[in-house]
N, C-alpha and C positions, 0 to 999 in steps of 0.2 A: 504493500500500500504506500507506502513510504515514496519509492523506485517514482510509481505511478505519479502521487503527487509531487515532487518534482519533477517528471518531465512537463507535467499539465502546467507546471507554472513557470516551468522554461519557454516551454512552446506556446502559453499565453502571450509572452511578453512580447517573444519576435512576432507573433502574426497580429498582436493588438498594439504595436510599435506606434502605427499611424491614428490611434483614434484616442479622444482622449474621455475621461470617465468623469461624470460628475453626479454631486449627490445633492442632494436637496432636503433641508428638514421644514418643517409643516409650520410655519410664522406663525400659528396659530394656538401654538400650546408652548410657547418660548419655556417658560417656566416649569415642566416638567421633561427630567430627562428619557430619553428611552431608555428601555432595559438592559438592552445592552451594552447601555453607555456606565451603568450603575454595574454591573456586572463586571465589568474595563475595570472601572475606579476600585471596587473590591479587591479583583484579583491585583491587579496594583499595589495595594495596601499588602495584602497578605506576599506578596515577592517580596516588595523593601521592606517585610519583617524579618523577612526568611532569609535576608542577605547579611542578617545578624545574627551572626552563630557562634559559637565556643570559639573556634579559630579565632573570627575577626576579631571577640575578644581579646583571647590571648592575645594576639599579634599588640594588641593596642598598650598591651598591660606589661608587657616585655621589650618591647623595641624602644623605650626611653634610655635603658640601662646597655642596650648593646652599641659598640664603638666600633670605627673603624683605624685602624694602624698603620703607619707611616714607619716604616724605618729605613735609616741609613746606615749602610755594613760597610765593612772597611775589611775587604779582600785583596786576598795575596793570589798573583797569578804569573806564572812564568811568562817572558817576553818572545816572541815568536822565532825576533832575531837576536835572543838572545848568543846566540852559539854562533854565533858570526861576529860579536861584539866580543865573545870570552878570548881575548888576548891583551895581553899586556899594553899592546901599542894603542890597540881602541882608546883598554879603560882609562887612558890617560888624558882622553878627550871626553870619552861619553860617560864614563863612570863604569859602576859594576849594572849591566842592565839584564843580570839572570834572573833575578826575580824582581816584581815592582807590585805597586798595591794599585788601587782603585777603589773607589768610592762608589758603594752598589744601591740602588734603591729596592726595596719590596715592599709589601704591601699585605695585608689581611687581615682579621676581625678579633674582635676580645668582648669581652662582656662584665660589664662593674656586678662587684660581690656584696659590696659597702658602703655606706652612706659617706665614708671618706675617703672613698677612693681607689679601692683596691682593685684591680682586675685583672682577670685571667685571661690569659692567651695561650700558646701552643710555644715551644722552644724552638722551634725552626722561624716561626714568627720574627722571633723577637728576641732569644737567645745570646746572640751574636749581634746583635747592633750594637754601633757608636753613639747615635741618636734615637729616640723614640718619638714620634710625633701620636696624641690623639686624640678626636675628631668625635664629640657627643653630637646625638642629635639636633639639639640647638643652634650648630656649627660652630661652638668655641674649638678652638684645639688646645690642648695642655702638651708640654713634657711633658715624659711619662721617666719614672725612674725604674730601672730592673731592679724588684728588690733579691730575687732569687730564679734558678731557672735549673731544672733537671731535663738534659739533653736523653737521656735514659727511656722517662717516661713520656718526652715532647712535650710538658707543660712547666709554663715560666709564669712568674708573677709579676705585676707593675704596680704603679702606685702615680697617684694624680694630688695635687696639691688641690684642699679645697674642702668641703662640707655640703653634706643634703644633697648628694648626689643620687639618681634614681637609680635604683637596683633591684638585683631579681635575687628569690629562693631556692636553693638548691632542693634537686624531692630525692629521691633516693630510690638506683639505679639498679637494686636488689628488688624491685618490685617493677621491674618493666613487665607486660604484658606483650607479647608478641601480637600484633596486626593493629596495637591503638596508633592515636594517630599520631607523629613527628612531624615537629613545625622547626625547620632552621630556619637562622636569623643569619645573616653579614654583610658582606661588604665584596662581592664577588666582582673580579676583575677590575675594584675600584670605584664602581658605581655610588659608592657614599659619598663619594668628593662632590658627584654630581646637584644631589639634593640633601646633604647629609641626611636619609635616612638609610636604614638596615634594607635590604632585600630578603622578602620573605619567601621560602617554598615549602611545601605540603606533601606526607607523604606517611606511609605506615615503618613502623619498628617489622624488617624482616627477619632480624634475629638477633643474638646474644650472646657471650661467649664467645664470639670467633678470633681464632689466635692466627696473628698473619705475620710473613714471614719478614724476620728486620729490615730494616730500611735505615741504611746510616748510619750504623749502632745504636739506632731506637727500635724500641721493643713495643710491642703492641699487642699485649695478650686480653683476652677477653671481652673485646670491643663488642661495641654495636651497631648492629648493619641498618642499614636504613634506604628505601627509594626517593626520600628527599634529594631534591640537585641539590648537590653540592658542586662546585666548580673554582678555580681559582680565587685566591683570597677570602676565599671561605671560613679559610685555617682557623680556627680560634674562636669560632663565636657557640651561639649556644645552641643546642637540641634542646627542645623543650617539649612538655607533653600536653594536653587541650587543658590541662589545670593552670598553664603556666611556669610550670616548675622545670627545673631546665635537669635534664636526666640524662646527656653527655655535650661533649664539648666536639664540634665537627674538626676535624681531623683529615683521613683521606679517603681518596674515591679510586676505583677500578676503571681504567678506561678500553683495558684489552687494545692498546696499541690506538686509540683516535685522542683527542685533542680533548673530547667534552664527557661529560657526567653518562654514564649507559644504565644506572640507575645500579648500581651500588656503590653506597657512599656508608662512610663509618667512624663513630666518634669515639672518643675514651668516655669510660663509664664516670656516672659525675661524683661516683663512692671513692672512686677511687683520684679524682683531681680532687678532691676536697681534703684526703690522708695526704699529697702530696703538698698542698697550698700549705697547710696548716704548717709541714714543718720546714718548708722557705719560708714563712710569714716567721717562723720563730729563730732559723739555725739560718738562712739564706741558703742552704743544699741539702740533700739526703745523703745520708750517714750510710753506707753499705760497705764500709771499712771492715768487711770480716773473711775470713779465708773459710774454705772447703775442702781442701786436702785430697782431691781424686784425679783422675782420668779417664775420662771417657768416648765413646764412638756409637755411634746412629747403628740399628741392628738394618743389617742389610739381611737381604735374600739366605745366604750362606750362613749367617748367624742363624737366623731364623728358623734353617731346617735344621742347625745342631743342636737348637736348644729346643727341636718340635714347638715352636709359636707359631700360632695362626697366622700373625700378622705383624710386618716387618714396623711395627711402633715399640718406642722406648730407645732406651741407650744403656749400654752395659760397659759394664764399670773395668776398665782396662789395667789400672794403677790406683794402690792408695797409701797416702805418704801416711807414714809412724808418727803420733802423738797430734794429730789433726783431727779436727771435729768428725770426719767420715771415719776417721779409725776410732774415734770414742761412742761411733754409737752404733758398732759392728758391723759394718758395711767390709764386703770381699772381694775381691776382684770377681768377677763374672756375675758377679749379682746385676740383675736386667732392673732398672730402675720404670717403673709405669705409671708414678703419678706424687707428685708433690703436695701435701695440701689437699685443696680441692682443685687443681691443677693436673689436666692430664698432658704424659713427655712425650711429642709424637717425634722428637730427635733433637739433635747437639744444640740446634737452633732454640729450639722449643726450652732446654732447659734451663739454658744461659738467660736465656727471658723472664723465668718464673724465678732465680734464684736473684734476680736484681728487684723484685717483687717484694722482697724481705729485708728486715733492719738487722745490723748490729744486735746480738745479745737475744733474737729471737729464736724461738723452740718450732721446730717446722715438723712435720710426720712424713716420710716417705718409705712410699709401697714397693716392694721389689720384690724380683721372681727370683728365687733358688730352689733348685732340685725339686723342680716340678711344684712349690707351693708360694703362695704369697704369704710378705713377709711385711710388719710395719716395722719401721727403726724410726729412734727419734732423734734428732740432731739438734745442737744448740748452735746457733753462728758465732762463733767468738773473733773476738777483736785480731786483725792481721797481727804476728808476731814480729 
């Protein structure tokens, strides 16, 4: 039916091109409308009710506190010609030109915590600048000061000079609901310079937990996935849920080789930027100054059929140094490591991720396969010797 009326009102249009249409109401009864002019006006009412919804809320209730970020990085890059300049005779003229800096700009999104100021960004943001610039809705710009930043877990902290700033609630990231809805907020491609405000996109939480593989030596265990765009200069702003409440921090997206968002994008959990905030808000860095005492290797294929495992997940312990935390809490060489915590090891990658996860002085539980049974040991991190 659909098909049908559109062609009837394609094929109106070219063959009633030439005529024109007029309508005529009855002078006579000026003062009452026709029905279906009262029926118009209804349905009308009842649309621009209906184009007030939880989102538009949210959107409204959230986007005073989200910012967009300016910074300038101060990069080291080697000279092209350099090695046509490395002699003695050059550098007498041009200098040493094997390495030289450069003044870089980037750009992407942060989100105020605190009436005074504080907000979170992503460490790739903002980590490494010289300068911070940034940008409220209002269009004031502030410095921004780095009060701390863990490249580790790619979230850094600022701070803004000032009072009664608008801000949002963090909800808690342990009670996501797989398919409610996901609203990010930023500053994609820069677009807040434009009108300083956030760009907002719409989409549902497609999962949780997914641990994906480093980038940088950042680690990204447990994230959450999302079909919200996300797209450049995205980095740092918030995921929030139709309450408001911001339940991760957008981070990255999948693009399988193109240029733009194909609808997996993924944040850090906001349990876990809030464990990290709190202790750059107090120490400026996370304390992970503790040694492990092992070595280990990804179970391949050949592992797998020696030690009969279904499946080539885990890492088995190759080496363990005397009087180290792996030898205090009986760990053996060949023991198949499967899950830390509530962390499961799917290889070398996997582990090193979950173990930066942990503090100084903390009691962890891990699950290991030996001689056919699984085994808990309990570990303490003690301080590097």
């Amino acid at each position: 039916m659909l098909t049908a009326a559109l062609l009837i009102s394609i094929t109106y249009i070219f063959t009633r091109e030439d005529e024109k249409i007029t309508f005529k109401q009855d002078e006579t009864n000026t003062n009452i409308k026709p029905a279906f002019i009262q029926d118009t006006d209804k349905a009308t009412d009842d649309i621009t009710g209906s184009r007030r919804n939880i989102i538009t809320e949210t959107v409204e209730k959230v986007s005073p506190a989200v910012v967009g970020i300016n910074v300038i990085e101060i990069q080291q890059y080697r000279d092209p010609l350099g090695s046509f300049f490395d002699d003695p005779f050059f550098r007498q003229f041009f200098g040493d030109r094997r390495s030289r800096t450069r003044e870089v700009k980037e750009l992407g999104s942060g989100y105020i915590i605190s009436p005074d100021g504080y907000i979170v960004t992503n460490d790739h943001v903002a980590g490494n600048a010289s300068r911070i610039t940034v940008t409220l809705t209002d269009g004031i710009s502030y410095d921004a000061e780095l009060i701390g930043s863990d490249p580790v877990s790619d979230i850094a902290l600022l701070k803004i000079d000032g009072d009664n700033f608008p801000y949002v609630e963090p909800g808690n990231s342990d009670e996501i609901i797989i398919g409610e809805w996901a609203i990010a907020l930023g500053n994609p491609f820069g677009l807040f310079e434009v009108n300083d405000k956030p760009t907002v996109t719409v989409g549902v939480i497609s999962a949780t937990g997914m641990n994906l593989e480093p980038i940088s030596d950042r680690y990204y265990l447990n994230m959450i996935q999302t079909d919200a765009a996300i797209n450049g200069g995205n980095s740092g702003g918030p995921l929030v849920n139709s309450l408001g409440e911001v339940i991760g921090m957008n981070t990255l997206i999948f693009t399988a080789g193109s240029q733009g968002n194909i609808g997996l994008s993924f944040a850090i959990p906001i349990n876990k930027v809030k464990s990290i905030i709190e202790e750059l808000k107090d120490q400026g860095k996370i304390d992970r100054n503790f040694e492990i005492g092992m070595r280990i290797q990804s179970i391949d294929e050949s592992i797998a059929k020696y030690y009969n495992l279904e499946r080539t997940k885990g890492v088995i312990i190759t080496k363990i140094y005397p009087g180290t935390p792996s030898d205090k809490a009986g760990l053996k060489v060949g023991d198949i490591i499967l899950k830390i915590n509530e962390f499961q090891i799917n290889n070398d990658n996997t582990i090193f991720g979950v173990f930066y996860e942990f503090r100084t002085g903390q009691e962890i539980d891990i699950v290991i396969f030996r001689d056919e049974d699984e085994l808990h040991k309990k570990m303490i991190l003690e301080p590097t010797r």
